[in-house]
C-alpha positions, 0 to 999 in steps of 0.5 A: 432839789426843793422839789424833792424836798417838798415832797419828802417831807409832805410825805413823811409828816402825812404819815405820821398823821396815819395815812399811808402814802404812796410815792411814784417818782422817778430813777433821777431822782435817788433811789431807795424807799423815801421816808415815811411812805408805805411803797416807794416806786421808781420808774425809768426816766430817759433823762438818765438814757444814752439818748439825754446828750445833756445827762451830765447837765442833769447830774451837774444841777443835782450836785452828782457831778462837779461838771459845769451845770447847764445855763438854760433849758435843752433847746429841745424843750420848745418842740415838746409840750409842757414839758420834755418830761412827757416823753421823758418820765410821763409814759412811764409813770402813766402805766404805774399810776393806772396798776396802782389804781386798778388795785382800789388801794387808792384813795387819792392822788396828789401831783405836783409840778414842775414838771407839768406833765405829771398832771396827766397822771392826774387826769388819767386816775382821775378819769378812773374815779380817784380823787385828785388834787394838783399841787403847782410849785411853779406857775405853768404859764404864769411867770413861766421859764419853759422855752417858749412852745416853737409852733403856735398850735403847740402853745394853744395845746399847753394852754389847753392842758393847763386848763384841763388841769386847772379845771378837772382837778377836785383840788388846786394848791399853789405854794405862793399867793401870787401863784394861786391868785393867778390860778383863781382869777383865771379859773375861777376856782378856790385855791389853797396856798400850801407854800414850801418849808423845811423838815425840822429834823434836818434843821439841826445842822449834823450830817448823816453818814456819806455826807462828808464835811458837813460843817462846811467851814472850809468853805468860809474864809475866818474874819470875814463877813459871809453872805451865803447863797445855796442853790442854782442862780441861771438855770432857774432865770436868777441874774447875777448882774445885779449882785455884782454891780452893787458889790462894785459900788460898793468897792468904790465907795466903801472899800473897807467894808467890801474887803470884809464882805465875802459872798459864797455861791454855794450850788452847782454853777455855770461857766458864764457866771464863774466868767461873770464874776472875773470880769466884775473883778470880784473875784476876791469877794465872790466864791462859787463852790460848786455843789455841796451835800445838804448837810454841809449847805445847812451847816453853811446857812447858819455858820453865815452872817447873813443869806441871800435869795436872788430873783429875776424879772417877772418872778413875783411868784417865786419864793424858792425851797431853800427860803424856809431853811434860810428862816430857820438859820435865824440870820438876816435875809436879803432878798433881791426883787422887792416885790416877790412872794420871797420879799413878802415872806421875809418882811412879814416874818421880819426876818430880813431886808428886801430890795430892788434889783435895779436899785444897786445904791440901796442893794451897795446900803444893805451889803455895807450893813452886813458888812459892818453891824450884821448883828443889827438886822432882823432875824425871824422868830421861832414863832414866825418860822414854825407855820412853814414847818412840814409837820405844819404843812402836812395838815394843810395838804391833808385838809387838801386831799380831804377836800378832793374826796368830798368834792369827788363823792359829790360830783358821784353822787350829787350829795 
């Protein structure tokens, strides 16, 4: 998962500037210590308890299973605010948190969301003296895809935790401008962009030991033009419609160079989209793979001719995780929703194209020239790519925690 990945690596680069991290996570997602942090604690979860109906959705959308990942959110979520994590996860990361700070080992806390629940941990230190900075990953009521609270009490609750949050927190980061814009105007706070990115020591494409066939090559058909998507597409409110109507158009207009074009979905998937895809008739064109260790989904990246970022309606904030490893495969990147956070990274960088999801003649225009002349698209440049490097991202979240100790010591002792 991106999220996990973020951390990781902001984990492992702030250590190696010599400040000793420590991680509180939770049992779904691995186990064992994570890179670089001196403690690594791992509290229960009821996401993995006999209570979750749903845990086979969660393993599926990690990649532990080869089931059928879930479509949308549990239903449940609408009756819990912000999140089914704070019932779920936030209990138990509360007590741990509050041991660690009772300790005076703490010299601050940074919590990211989703989910927005661990931002209560961040209230609760805060409240005992520690300097806190929020990190949002996604919107909270910006652009958001939680199901809508069922009560309107419920939704005025959220609202009043997010400003809270907004509010109490030393420091605020967003990992795209549109995000932290958003934040800034409606809070009146100074918000730092400290986007997402990649660990150039996973960038090299070997696999580690347990990871399988990391050279995915079976999974790409010899003599065609590939186009390679990795990651989760509905779940994430990322429609497939658009891809498929212009791939149509494309079979009707250009059928030579759509019998050269394959798109592979590489990542957990539904059964609505394997059903979508057969009813488009595209079969032949579009491979969903399921999910694959991520060795094998960067070895597919750049055995690719081009890749492939989807986005929804009212997305503008969105430039998902596997963006920043898309940059580093030096191949051409079409995004789908030409006024994203995602476009704007690829045509500042000029690592690719970007289009409108409800334009399928130009989406159809930018598929035929995969097709035909890949080799003539744009492809980002080293120097593009290293400023979305964790090592680099790992100074701006230290300039980050500086900032919430400066400003804490401040609201203490008024100088």
């Amino acid at each position: 998962m991106s999220a996990a990945r973020r951390a990781a690596g902001l984990t492992k680069y702030l250590a190696r500037l010599g400040h000793r991290v420590t991680v509180l996570t939770s049992v779904v997602w691995g186990s064992g210590a994570v890179p670089g942090a001196a403690r690594t604690l791992r509290t229960r979860d009821l996401l993995v308890s006999p209570l979750n109906w749903r845990r086979g959705g969660v393993a599926a959308l990690k990649g532990d299973s080869a089931g059928a990942a879930p479509a949308t959110p549990s239903v449940v979520a609408s009756w819990l605010v912000p999140d089914l994590e704070v019932v779920g996860w936030t209990p138990f990361a509360l007590a741990a948190a509050r041991r660690l700070a009772r300790s005076g080992d703490l010299d601050c806390v940074i919590t990211t969301s989703p989910p927005a629940s661990g931002h209560l941990v961040g209230v609760a230190l805060h409240a005992m003296g520690v300097p806190w900075a929020a990190d949002l990953r996604d919107g909270w009521r910006f652009e958001s895809l939680r199901p809508r609270p069922a009560l309107g009490a419920l939704d005025r609750l959220d609202r009043e935790l997010e400003r809270l949050v907004a509010t109490r927190a030393d420091a605020l980061s967003a990992v795209t401008p549109p995000i932290a814009a958003d934040l800034a105007a409606r809070f009146g706070r100074e918000v730092a962009t400290i986007t997402n990115g990649y660990d150039p020591e996973e960038m090299g494409g070997n696999a580690t030991a347990g990871d399988g066939d990391a050279s995915g090559d079976a999974l790409l058909t010899p003599g065609r033009r590939t186009l390679v998507h990795t990651g989760t597409l509905s779940f994430g409110g990322r429609p497939l419609g658009p891809l498929l109507e212009a791939l149509q158009a494309l079979k009707a207009t250009a059928p030579a160079a759509a019998q050269r074009l394959e798109v592979a979905l590489v990542g957990p998937a539904t059964d609505a989209e394997r059903a979508q895809v057969e009813r488009a008739g595209l079969s032949d064109t579009v491979r969903l793979t399921g999910a694959v260790p991520h060795a094998t989904a960067v070895a597919l990246q750049r055995a690719a001719d081009g890749l492939l970022v989807i986005t929804g309606p009212g997305q503008s904030g969105v430039a998902t995780g596997k963006l920043y490893e898309y940059l580093t495969a030096r191949r051409p990147i079409l995004v789908i929703g030409d006024e994203t956070a995602a476009a704007c990274i690829v045509e500042q960088t000029g690592a690719g194209l970007a289009v409108g999801r409800d334009d399928p003649e130009a989406l159809s225009a930018a598929l035929r020239r995969l097709a035909e002349n890949p080799d003539e698209l744009p492809s980002a440049s080293d120097e593009a790519v290293a400023r979305f490097g964790y090592p680099a991202l790992a100074q701006e979240m230290e300039t980050l925690v500086e900032t919430a100790i400066a400003r804490r010591h401040t609201a203490r002792t008024g100088r």
